[in-house]
C-alpha positions as CSV (number, residue, x, y, z in Angstrom):
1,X,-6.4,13.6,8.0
2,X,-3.4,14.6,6.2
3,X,-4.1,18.0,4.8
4,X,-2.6,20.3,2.3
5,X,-2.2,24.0,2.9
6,X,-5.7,25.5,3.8
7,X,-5.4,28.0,0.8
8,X,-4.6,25.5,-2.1
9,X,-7.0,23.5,-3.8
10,X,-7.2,20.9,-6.6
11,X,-7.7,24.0,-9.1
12,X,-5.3,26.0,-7.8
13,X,-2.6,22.9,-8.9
14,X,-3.8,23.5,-12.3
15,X,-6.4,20.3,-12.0
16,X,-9.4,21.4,-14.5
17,X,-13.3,21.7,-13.4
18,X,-14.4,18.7,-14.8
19,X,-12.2,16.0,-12.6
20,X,-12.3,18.6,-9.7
21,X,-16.0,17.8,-9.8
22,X,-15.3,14.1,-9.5
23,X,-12.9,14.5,-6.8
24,X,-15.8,16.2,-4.9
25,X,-18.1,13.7,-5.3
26,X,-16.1,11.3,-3.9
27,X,-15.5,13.6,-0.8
28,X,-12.0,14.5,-2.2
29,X,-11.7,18.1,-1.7
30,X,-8.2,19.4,-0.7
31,X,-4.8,17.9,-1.6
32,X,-2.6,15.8,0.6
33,X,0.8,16.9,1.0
34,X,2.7,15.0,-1.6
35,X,-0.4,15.9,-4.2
36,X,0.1,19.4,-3.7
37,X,3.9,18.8,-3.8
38,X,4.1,16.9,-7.1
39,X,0.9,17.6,-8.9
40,X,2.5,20.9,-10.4
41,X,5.6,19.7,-11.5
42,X,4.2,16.7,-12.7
43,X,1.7,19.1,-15.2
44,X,5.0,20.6,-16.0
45,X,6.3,18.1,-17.4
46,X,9.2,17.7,-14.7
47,X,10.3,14.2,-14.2
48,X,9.4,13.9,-10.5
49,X,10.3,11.5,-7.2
50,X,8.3,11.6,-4.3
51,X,8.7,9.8,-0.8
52,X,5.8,9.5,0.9
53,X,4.4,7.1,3.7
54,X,1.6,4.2,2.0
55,X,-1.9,6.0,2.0
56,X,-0.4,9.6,1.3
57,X,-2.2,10.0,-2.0
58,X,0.1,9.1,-4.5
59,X,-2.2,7.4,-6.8
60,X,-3.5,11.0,-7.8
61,X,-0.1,12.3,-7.1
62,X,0.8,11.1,-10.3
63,X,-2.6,10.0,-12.0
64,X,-3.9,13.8,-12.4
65,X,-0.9,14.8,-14.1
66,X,-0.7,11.6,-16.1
67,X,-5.0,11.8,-17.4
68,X,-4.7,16.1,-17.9
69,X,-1.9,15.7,-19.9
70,X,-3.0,12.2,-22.0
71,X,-3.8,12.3,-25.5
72,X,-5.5,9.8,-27.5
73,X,-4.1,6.5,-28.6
74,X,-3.9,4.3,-31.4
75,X,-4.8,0.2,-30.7
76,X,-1.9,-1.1,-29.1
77,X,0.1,2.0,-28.7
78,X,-0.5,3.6,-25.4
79,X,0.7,6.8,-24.6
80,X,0.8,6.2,-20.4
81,X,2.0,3.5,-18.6
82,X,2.2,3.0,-15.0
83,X,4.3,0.1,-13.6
84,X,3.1,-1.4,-10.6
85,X,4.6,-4.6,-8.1
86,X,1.3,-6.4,-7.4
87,X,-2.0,-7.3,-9.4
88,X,-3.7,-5.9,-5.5
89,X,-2.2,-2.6,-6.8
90,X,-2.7,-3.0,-10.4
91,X,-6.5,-2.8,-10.1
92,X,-6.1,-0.6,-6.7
93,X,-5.0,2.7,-9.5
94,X,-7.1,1.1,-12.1
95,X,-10.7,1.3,-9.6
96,X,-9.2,5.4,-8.6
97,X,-8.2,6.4,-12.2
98,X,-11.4,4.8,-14.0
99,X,-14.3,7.9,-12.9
100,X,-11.3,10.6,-14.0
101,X,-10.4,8.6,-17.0
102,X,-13.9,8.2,-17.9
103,X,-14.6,11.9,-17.3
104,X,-12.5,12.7,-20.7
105,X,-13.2,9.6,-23.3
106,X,-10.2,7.8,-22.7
107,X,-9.3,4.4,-21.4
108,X,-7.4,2.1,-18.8
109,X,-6.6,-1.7,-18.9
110,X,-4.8,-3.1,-15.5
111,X,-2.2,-5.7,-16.6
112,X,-1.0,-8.6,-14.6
113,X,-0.8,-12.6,-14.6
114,X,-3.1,-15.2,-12.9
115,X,-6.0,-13.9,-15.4
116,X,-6.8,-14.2,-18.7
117,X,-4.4,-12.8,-21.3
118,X,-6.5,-12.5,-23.9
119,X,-9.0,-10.2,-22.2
120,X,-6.4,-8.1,-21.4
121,X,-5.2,-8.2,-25.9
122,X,-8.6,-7.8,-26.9
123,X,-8.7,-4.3,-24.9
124,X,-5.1,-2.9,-26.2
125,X,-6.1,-3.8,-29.5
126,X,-9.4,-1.8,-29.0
127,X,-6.8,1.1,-27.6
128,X,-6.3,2.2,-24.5
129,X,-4.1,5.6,-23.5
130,X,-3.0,4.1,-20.1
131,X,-1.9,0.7,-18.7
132,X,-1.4,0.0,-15.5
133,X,1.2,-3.0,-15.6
134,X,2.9,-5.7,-13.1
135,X,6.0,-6.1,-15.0
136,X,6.1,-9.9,-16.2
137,X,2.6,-10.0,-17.6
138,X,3.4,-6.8,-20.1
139,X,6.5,-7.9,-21.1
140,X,4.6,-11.3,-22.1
141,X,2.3,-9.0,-24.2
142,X,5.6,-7.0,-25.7
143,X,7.1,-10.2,-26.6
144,X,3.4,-11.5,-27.9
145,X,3.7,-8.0,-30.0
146,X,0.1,-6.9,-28.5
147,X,1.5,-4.0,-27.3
148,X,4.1,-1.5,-28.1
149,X,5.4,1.5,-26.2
150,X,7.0,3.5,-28.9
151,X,3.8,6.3,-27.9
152,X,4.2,6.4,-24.4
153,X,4.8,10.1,-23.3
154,X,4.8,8.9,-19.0
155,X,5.6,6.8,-17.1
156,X,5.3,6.0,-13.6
157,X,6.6,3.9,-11.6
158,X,5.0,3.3,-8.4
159,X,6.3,1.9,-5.2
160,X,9.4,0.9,-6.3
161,X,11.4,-0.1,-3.6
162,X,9.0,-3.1,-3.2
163,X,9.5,-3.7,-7.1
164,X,13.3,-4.0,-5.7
165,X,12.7,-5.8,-3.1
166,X,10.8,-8.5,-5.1
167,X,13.5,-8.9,-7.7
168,X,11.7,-7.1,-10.5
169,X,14.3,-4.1,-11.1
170,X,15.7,-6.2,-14.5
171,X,12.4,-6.3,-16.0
172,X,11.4,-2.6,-15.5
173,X,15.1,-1.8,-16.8
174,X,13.9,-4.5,-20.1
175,X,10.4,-2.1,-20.1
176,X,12.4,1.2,-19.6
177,X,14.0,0.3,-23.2
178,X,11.8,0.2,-25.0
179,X,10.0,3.9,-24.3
180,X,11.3,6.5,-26.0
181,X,14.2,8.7,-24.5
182,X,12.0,11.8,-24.3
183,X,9.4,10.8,-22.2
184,X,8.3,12.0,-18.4
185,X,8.9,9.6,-15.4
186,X,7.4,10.1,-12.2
187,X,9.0,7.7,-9.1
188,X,7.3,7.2,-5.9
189,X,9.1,5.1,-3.6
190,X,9.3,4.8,0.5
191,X,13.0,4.8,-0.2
192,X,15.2,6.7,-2.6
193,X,18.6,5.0,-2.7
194,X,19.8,1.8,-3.3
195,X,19.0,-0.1,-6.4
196,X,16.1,2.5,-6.5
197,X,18.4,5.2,-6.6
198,X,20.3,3.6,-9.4
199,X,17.4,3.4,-11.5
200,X,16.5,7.2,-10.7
201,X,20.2,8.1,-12.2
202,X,19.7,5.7,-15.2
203,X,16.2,6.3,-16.2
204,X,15.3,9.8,-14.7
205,X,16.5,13.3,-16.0
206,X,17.6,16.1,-13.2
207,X,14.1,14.9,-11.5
208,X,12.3,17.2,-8.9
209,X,12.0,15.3,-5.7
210,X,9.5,15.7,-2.8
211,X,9.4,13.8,0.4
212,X,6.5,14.1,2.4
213,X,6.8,11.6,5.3
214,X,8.5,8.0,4.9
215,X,6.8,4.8,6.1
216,X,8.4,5.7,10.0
217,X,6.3,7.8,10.2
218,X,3.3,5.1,10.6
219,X,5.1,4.5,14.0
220,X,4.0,8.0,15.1
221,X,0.1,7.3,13.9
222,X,-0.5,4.4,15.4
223,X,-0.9,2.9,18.8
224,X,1.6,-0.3,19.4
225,X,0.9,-3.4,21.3
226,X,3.4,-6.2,22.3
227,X,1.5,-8.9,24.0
228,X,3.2,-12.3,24.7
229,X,1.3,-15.3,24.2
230,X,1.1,-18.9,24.4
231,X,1.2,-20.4,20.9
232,X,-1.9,-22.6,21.9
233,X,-3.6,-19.9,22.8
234,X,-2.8,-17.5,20.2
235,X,-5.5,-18.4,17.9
236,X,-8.0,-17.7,20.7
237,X,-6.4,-14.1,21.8
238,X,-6.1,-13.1,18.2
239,X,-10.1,-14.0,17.5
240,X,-10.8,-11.6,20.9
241,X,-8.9,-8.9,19.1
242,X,-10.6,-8.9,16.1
243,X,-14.3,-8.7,17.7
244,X,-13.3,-5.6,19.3
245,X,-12.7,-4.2,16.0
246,X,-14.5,-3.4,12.6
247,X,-11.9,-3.9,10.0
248,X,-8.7,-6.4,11.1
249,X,-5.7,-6.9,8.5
250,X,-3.4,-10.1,9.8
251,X,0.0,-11.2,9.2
252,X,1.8,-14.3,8.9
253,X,5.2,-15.4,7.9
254,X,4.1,-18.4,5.3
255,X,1.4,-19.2,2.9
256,X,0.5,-22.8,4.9
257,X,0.3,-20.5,8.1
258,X,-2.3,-18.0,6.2
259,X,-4.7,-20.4,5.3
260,X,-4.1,-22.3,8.6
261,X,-4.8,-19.0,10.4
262,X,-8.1,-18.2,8.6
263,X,-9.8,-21.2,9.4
264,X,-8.6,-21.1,12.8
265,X,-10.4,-18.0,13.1
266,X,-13.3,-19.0,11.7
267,X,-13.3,-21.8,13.7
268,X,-13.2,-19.6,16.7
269,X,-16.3,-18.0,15.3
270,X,-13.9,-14.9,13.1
271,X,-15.5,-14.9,9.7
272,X,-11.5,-14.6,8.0
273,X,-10.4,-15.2,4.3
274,X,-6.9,-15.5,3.6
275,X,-5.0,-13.9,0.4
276,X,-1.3,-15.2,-0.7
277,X,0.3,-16.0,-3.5
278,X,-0.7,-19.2,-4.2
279,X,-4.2,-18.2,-4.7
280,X,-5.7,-17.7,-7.9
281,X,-6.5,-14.1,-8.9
282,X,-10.6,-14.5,-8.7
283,X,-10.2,-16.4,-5.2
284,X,-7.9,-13.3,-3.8
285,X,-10.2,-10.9,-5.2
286,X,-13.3,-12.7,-3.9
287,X,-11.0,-12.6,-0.6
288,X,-10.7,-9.1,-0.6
289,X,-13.9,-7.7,-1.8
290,X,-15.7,-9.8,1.4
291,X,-13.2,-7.8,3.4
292,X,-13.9,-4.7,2.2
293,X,-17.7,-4.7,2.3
294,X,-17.6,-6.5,5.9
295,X,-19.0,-9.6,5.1
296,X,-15.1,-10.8,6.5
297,X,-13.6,-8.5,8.8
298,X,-10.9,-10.4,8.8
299,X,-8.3,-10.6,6.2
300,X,-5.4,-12.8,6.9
301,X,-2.5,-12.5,4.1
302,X,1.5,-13.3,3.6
303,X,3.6,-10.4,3.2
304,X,2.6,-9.9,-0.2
305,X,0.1,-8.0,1.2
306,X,2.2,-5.5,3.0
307,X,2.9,-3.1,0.6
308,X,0.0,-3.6,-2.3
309,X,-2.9,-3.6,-0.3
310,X,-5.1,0.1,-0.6
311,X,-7.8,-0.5,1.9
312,X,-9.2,2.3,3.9
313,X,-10.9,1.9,7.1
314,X,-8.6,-0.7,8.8
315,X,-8.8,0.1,12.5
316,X,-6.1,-2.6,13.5
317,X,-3.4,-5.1,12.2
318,X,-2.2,-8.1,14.0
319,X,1.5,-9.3,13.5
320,X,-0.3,-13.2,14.3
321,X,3.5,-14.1,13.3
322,X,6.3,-11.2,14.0
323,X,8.0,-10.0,10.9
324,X,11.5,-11.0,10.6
325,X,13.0,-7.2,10.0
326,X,11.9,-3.7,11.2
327,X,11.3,-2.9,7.3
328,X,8.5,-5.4,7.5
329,X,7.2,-4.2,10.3
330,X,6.5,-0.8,9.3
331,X,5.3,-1.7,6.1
332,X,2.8,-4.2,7.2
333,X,1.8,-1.7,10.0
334,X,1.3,0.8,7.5
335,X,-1.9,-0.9,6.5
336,X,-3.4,1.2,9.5
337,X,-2.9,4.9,10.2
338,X,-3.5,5.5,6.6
339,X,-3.6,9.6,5.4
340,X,-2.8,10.4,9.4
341,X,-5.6,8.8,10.5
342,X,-4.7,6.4,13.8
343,X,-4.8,2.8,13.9
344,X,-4.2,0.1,16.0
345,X,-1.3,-2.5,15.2
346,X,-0.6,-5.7,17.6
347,X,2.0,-8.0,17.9
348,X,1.6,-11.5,19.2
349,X,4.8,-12.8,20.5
350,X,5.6,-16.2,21.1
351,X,8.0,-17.0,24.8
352,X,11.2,-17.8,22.1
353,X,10.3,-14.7,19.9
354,X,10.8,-12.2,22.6
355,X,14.6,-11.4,21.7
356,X,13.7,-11.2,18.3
357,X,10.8,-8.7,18.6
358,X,12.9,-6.7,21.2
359,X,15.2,-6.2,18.6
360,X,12.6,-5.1,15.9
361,X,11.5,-2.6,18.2
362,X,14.8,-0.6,19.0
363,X,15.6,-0.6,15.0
364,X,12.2,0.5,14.8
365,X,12.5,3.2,17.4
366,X,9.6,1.7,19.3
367,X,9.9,0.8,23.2
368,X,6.8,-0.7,24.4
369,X,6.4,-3.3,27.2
370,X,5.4,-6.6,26.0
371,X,2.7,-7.7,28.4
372,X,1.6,-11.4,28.8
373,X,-2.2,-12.0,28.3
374,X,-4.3,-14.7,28.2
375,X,-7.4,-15.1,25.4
376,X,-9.9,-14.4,28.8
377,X,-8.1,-11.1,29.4
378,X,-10.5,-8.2,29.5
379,X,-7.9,-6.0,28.1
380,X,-7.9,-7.5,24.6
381,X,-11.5,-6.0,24.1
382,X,-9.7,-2.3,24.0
383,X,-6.2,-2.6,23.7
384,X,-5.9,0.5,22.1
385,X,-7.3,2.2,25.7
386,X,-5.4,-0.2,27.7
387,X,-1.9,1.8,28.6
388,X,0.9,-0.3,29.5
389,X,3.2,0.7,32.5
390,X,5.9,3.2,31.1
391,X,8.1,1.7,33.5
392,X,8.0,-2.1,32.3
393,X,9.6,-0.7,28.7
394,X,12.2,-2.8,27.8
395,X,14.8,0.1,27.1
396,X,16.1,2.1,29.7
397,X,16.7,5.3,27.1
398,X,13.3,6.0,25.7
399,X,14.1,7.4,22.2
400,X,10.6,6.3,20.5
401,X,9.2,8.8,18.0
402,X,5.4,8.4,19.9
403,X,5.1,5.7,23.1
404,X,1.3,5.2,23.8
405,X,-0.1,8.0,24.9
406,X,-3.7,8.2,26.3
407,X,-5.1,9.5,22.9
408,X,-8.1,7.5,22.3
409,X,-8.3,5.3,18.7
410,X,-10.5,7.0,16.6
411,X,-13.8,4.2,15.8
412,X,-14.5,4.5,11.8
């Protein structure tokens, strides 16, 4: 695990008894890193940035701060807000805030489309102090005049270089307007320039930033697989990868392929659900709880999955279709390897994929062989113990951060 300096604690960040007690209970009882980086300057009052890899902590990076520092709120007129890409993410901060939250008196709504709007009115017109929001669904509710950010004291907004990447910097810079000028802003982002950069210089004032680790450094936690495969065959050689784990997260390029792929599976005796976009909120929910209790230990999703998905305990992700960037790589490999723990992550390459997977690797300062197997080879029941010739790597300068080594996966 990723661990904070032996000699600082949750109290010693200026965290209070009361949630430190709830932190305990929940076997939370030291601060990552980028906690014990942020967690002061955010109870300052400092705007802050961190950059920190997916399953850092970030959540209460910027949650503590946000629930010591909250005061009550009127109906409608929150006085956090929290701005989030995905409605997977959405309830994700919502299911870690709610035992803090409840601790003091005060109250969260999470905020998103493909559910009931009027739910979601009913509780801001009760009052809530924080709302965690995808940002299409609350500005339907400013517009609808159900809710109105003239209170709001902080805000963060989390991962947003996938809110960039999904078009969605316009309607936090529509949000941004209407909270007040003198509020606090906490950023946490796996990038810091760009178009997320420009919205730290328009939004943010002389912020403290803290890096951590970036999401490269998932490559470093995790033990990488290259296997080529036949595509008839692929089905069969995924389904012998998943039995040899306990928790499996699986990527494909398109929605059809997701659904296609989970019934494959399940076919093949894999009891797989699939989650994409075109899915209505209770079927991806239904989708993910039966992945998160076991009952499927196989989740099969699009890349909207890549970045909003918090699910611990996932011993190994399958690239069923290679991603078409290095960015996508790491982030969809980052749903292993979580808070330093290691993690298995597989990539099932087609014979006309090969060039394009090489390539991923070098930008992704990887250089593993890519092996041929069958679905009948013995190997796929322990990849992460199987130890490819160094000598078959497909560069002859070896500049990988971490090439497989003969640590053995940890079994969760």
């Amino acid at each position: 695990m990723l661990e904070a300096p032996s000699d600082t604690t949750f109290l010693d960040l200026g965290i209070n008894e009361d949630l430190v007690a709830i932190l305990e209970k929940d076997g939370i009882t030291a601060p990552f890193p980028i906690q014990a980086k942020a967690i002061p300057d955010g109870m300052a009052g400092f705007d802050v940035t961190g950059r920190a890899q997916t399953g850092s902590g970030k959540t209460l990076a910027f949650g503590l701060p946000m629930i010591e520092r909250m005061k009550k709120a009127e109906p409608k007129q929150p006085r956090g807000l929290i701005l989030v890409p995905t409605r997977e993410l959405a309830n994700q901060v919502t299911e870690v805030l709610n035992p803090l939250v409840k601790a003091r008196g005060i109250f969260t709504v999470a905020v998103y489309g493909g559910v009931s709007m009027q739910r979601q009115i009913d509780k801001l017109r009760r009052g809530v102090e924080i709302v965690i929001a995808t940002p299409g669904r609350l500005i339907d509710l400013i517009d609808r005049r159900e809710i109105f950010l003239d209170d709001i004291e902080m805000v963060t907004i989390d991962e947003a270089d996938q809110m960039a990447d999904m078009g969605f910097l316009p309607q936090v810079r529509r949000i941004m307007r209407e909270v007040p000028e003198d509020h606090q802003t906490m950023l946490f982002s796996a990038t810091l320039d760009g178009q997320v950069g420009t919205l730290i210089r328009k939004y943010m004032k002389d912020p403290v930033e803290h890096e951590v680790e970036t999401d490269q450094a998932t490559v470093g936690t995790s033990d990488h697989r290259f296997l080529q495969v036949h595509y008839m065959d692929k089905v069969k050689v995924a389904a012998a990868i998943a039995n040899s784990g306990e928790r499996t997260l699986m990527f494909t390029r398109t929605k059809h392929g997701c659904d296609r792929a989970a019934r494959d599976l399940r076919e093949e005796g894999v009891e797989a659900r699939a989650i994409h976009g075109d899915l209505h909120q209770s079927k991806r929910q239904k989708a993910l709880d039966a992945f998160a209790d076991g009952s499927a230990p196989v989740l099969v999703a699009t890349n909207v999955a890549a970045r909003g998905l918090h699910i611990d305990n996932v011993d190994t992700v399958i690239h069923f279709d290679p991603p078409d960037d290095p960015k996508t790589y790491l982030h969809r490999s980052g749903r292993t390897a979580r808070a330093g723990e290691s993690g298995l992550v597989v990539t099932l390459v087609e014979w006309d994929q090969l060039n394009e997977v090489l390539r991923i690797q070098k930008q992704a300062d990887l250089n593993e062989p890519v092996v041929k197997m069958f679905s009948n080879d013995a190997r796929l029941h322990d990849l992460a113990n199987f130890i490819p010739d160094p000598a078959d790597a497909p560069f002859k300068t070896v500049t990988s951060r971490r090439l497989s080594g003969g640590r053995r996966r940890r079994r969760l």
